[in-house]
C-alpha positions in Angstrom: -28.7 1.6 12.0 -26.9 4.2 13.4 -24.5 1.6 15.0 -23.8 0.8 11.7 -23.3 4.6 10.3 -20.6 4.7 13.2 -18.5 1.8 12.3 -18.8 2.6 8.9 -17.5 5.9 9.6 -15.1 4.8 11.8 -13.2 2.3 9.2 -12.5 4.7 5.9 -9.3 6.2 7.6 -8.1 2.5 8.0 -9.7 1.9 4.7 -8.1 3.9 3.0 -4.8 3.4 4.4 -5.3 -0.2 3.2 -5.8 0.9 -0.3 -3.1 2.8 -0.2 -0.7 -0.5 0.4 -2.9 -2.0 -2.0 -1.9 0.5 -5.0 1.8 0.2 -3.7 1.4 -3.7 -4.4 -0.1 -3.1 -7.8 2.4 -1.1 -9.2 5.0 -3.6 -8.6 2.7 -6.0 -10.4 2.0 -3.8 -13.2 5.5 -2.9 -13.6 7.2 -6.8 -12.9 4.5 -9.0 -12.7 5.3 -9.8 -9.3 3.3 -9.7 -6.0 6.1 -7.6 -3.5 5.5 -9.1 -0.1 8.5 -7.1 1.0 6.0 -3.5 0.4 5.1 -3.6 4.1 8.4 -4.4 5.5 9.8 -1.4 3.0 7.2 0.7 4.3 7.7 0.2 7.6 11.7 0.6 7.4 11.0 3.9 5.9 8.6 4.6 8.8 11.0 4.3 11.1 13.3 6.6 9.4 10.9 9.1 9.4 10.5 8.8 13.1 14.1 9.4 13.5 14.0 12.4 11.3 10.9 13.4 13.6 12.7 13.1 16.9 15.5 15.1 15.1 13.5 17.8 13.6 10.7 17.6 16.0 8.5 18.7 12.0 6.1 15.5 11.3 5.9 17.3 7.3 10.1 16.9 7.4 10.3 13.4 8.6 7.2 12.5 5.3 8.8 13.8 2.9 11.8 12.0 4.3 10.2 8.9 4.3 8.6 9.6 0.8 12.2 9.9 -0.7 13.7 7.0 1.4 10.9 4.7 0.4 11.3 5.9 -3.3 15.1 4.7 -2.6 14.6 1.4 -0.9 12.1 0.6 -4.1 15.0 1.4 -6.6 17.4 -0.8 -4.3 15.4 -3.9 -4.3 14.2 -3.5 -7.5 18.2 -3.3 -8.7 19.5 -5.9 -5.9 16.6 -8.3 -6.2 14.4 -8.5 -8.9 16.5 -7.9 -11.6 19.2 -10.8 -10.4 15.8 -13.8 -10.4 14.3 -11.6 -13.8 14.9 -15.1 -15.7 13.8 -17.0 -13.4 9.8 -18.1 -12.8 7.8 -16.1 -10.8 7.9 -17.9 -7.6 11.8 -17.4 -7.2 11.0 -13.7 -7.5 7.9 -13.9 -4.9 10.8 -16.2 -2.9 13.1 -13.6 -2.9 10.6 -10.6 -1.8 10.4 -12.6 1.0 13.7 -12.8 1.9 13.9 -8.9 1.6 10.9 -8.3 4.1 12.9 -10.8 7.0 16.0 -9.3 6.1 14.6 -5.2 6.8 12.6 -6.5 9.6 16.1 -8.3 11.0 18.2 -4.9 10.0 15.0 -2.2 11.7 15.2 -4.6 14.7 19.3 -4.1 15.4 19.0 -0.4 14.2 15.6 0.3 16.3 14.9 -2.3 18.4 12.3 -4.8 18.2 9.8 -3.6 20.8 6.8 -1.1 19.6 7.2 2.5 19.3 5.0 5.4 19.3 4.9 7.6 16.7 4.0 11.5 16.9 0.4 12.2 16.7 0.4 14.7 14.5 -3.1 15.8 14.0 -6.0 15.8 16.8 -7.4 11.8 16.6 -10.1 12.5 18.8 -14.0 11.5 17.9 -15.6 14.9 15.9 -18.5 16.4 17.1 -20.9 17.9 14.3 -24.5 18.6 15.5 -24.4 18.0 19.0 -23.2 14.5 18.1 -19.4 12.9 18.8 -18.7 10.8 15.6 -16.4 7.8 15.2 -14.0 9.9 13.1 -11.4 12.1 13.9 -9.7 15.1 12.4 -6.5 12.7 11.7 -8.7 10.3 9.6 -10.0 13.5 7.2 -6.1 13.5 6.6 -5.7 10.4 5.9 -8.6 10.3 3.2 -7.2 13.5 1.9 -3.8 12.5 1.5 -5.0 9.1 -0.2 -7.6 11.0 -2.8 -5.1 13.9 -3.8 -2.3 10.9 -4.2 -5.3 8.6 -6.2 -6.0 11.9 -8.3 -1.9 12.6 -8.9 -1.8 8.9 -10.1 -4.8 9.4 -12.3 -3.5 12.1 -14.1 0.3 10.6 -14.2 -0.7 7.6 -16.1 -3.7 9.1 -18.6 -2.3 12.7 -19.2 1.6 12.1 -19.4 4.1 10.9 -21.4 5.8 9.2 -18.7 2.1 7.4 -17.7 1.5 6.4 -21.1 5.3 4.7 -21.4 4.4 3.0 -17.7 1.4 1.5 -19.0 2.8 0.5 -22.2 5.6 -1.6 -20.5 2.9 -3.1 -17.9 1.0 -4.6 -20.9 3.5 -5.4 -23.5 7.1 -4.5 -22.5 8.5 -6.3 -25.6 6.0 -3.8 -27.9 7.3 -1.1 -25.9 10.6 -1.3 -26.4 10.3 -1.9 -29.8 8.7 1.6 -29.7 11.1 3.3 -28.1 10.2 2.8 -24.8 12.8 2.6 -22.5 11.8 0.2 -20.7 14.1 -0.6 -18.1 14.3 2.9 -16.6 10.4 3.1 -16.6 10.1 -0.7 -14.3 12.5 1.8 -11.8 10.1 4.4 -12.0 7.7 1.9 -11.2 9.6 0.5 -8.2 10.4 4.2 -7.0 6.8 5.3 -7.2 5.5 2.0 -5.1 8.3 2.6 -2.5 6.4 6.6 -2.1 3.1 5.0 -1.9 4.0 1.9 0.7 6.0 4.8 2.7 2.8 7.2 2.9 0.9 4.4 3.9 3.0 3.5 6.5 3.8 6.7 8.2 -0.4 7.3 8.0 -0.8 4.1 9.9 2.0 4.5 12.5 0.7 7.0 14.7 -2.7 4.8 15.5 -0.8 1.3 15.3 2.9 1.8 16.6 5.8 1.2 14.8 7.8 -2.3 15.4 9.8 -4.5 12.5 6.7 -6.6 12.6 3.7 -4.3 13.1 3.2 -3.7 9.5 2.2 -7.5 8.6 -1.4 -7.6 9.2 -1.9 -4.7 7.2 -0.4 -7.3 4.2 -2.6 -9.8 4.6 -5.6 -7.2 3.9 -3.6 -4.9 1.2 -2.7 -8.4 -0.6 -6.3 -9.3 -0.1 -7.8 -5.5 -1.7 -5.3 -5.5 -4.4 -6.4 -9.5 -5.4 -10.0 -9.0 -5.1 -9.5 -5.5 -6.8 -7.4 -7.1 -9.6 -3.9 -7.0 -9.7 -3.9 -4.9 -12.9 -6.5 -2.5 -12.0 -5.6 0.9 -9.9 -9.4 1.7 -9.3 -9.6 -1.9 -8.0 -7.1 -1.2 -5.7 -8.6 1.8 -4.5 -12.4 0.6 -4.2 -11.9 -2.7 -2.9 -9.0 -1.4 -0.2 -11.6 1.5 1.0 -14.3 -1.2 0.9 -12.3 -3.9 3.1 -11.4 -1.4 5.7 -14.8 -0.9 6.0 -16.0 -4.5 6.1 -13.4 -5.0 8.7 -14.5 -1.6 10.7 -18.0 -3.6 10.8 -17.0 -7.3 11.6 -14.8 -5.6 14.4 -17.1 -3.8 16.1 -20.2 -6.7 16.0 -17.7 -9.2 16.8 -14.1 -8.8 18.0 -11.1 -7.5 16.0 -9.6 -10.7 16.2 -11.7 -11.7 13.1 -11.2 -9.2 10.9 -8.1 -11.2 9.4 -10.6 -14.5 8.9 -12.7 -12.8 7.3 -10.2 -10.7 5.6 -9.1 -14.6 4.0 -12.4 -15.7 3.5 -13.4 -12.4 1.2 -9.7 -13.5 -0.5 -11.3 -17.2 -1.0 -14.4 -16.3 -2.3 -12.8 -14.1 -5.2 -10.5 -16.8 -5.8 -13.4 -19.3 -6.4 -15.6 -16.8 -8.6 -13.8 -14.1 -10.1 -10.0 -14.9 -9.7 -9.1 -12.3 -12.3 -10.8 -9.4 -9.5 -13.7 -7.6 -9.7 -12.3 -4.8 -12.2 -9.7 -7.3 -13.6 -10.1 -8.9 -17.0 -9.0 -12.1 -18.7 -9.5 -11.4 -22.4 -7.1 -10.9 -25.2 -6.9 -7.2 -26.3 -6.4 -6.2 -30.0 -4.1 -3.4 -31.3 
């Protein structure tokens, strides 16, 4: 049992790192109806700027919010360059050409960067706690980590139930036909969308690269279980998101250390499977009509 407590323990900083790409991915849904596969590779291009600005500054707070703005800026860009070129066409040419933007920023971090892993300034002590005499399997890093993702979970909570701006956002996810028609503007609130998802991918990203490394490709795996929280979640629901990221880090924390890491991705698939089989629309998703 208390194996268990440890592994448990030892997965919510990844856990919630993974619901933190899963948010970044339902935003863009929200706002476009579109799954952005390119989130990592945006995350982790802004990662590496912020380890420029680190080696520059030598401040790890300078080179975040650094990579907070440039990840709000690479959002706007794609959404501009990309999505709104392929808006007419189905959504497959749009997923399509979210995949052409992740090879082309892992191609252009690879000539800028190189393509062999980095380190990235440990900021914060990651060493194992020791509370009652006891070293547990979390650090003072990961108590960051969970910090920064509630206080940004809370920010988004109160964004989209307590302002204006919120309420226009989730008027244009549901109906943005109704919402124009309303006086919504509707074009500038998808780029608000797009910004905010680039600020959540790029927090996420330079959480995760001082324990993974940064490399154009070192970001990937961490798609395949953000894609997998935000379906399970339901690719309309924030909480979703949130709970089922948290939750999967978890899961994988515990099939890691009974079995190897090398399964976590299977099982990350076969969670991804299961959902699609019984509740494709996610656990806090919904499939109903509303009524206004």
């Amino acid at each position: 049992m208390t194996q268990l407590i440890d592994y448990i323990l030892g997965g919510a900083g990844s856990g919630m790192i993974i619901a933190l790409m899963a948010l970044a991915l339902v935003l863009t849904w929200r706002a476009t109806r579109v799954v952005n596969f390119a989130q990592v590779g945006q995350a982790m291009f802004t990662t590496f700027i912020a380890l420029s600005l680190q080696t520059l500054t030598g401040s790890w707070w300078v080179a975040l919010l650094g990579a907070l703005v440039a990840g709000a800026v690479v959002g706007v860009v794609v959404q501009y360059l990309v999505l709104r070129p392929v808006k007419r066409m189905d959504t497959s040419g749009a997923i399509i050409a979210t995949f052409g933007v992740l090879i082309a920023l892992q191609a252009a971090a690879g000539m800028i960067w190189g393509g062999d892993s980095q380190a990235y300034p440990q900021p914060f002590n990651n060493t194992a706690l020791t509370v009652f005499g006891r070293e547990w399997p979390i650090s003072a890093y990961d108590l960051v980590v969970i910090g920064f993702g509630v206080a940004l979970v809370i920010g988004l909570t109160l964004l989209f139930t307590r302002t204006n701006l919120g309420l226009a956002m989730r008027a244009t996810a549901f109906n943005p036909e109704v919402a124009r028609l309303s006086g919504v503007r509707v074009s500038r609130t998808l780029t608000i969308g797009w910004a905010l998802a680039g600020i959540v991918g790029a927090l996420a990203g330079v959480l995760v690269a001082p324990v993974s490394g940064i490399s154009p490709n070192s970001f990937d795996i961490l798609l395949v279980f953000a894609f997998t929280a935000a379906v399970i979640g339901g690719l309309d629901s924030l909480i979703g998101a949130v709970s089922v990221g948290i939750g999967t880090g978890l899961i994988l924390s515990v099939v890691s250390g009974y079995s190897d890491s090398s399964n976590a991705p299977v099982v990350a698939l076969i969670l991804l499977a299961l959902n699609l089989a019984l509740k494709p629309e996610g656990i806090f998703g919904h499939n109903s009509a509303r009524s206004v």
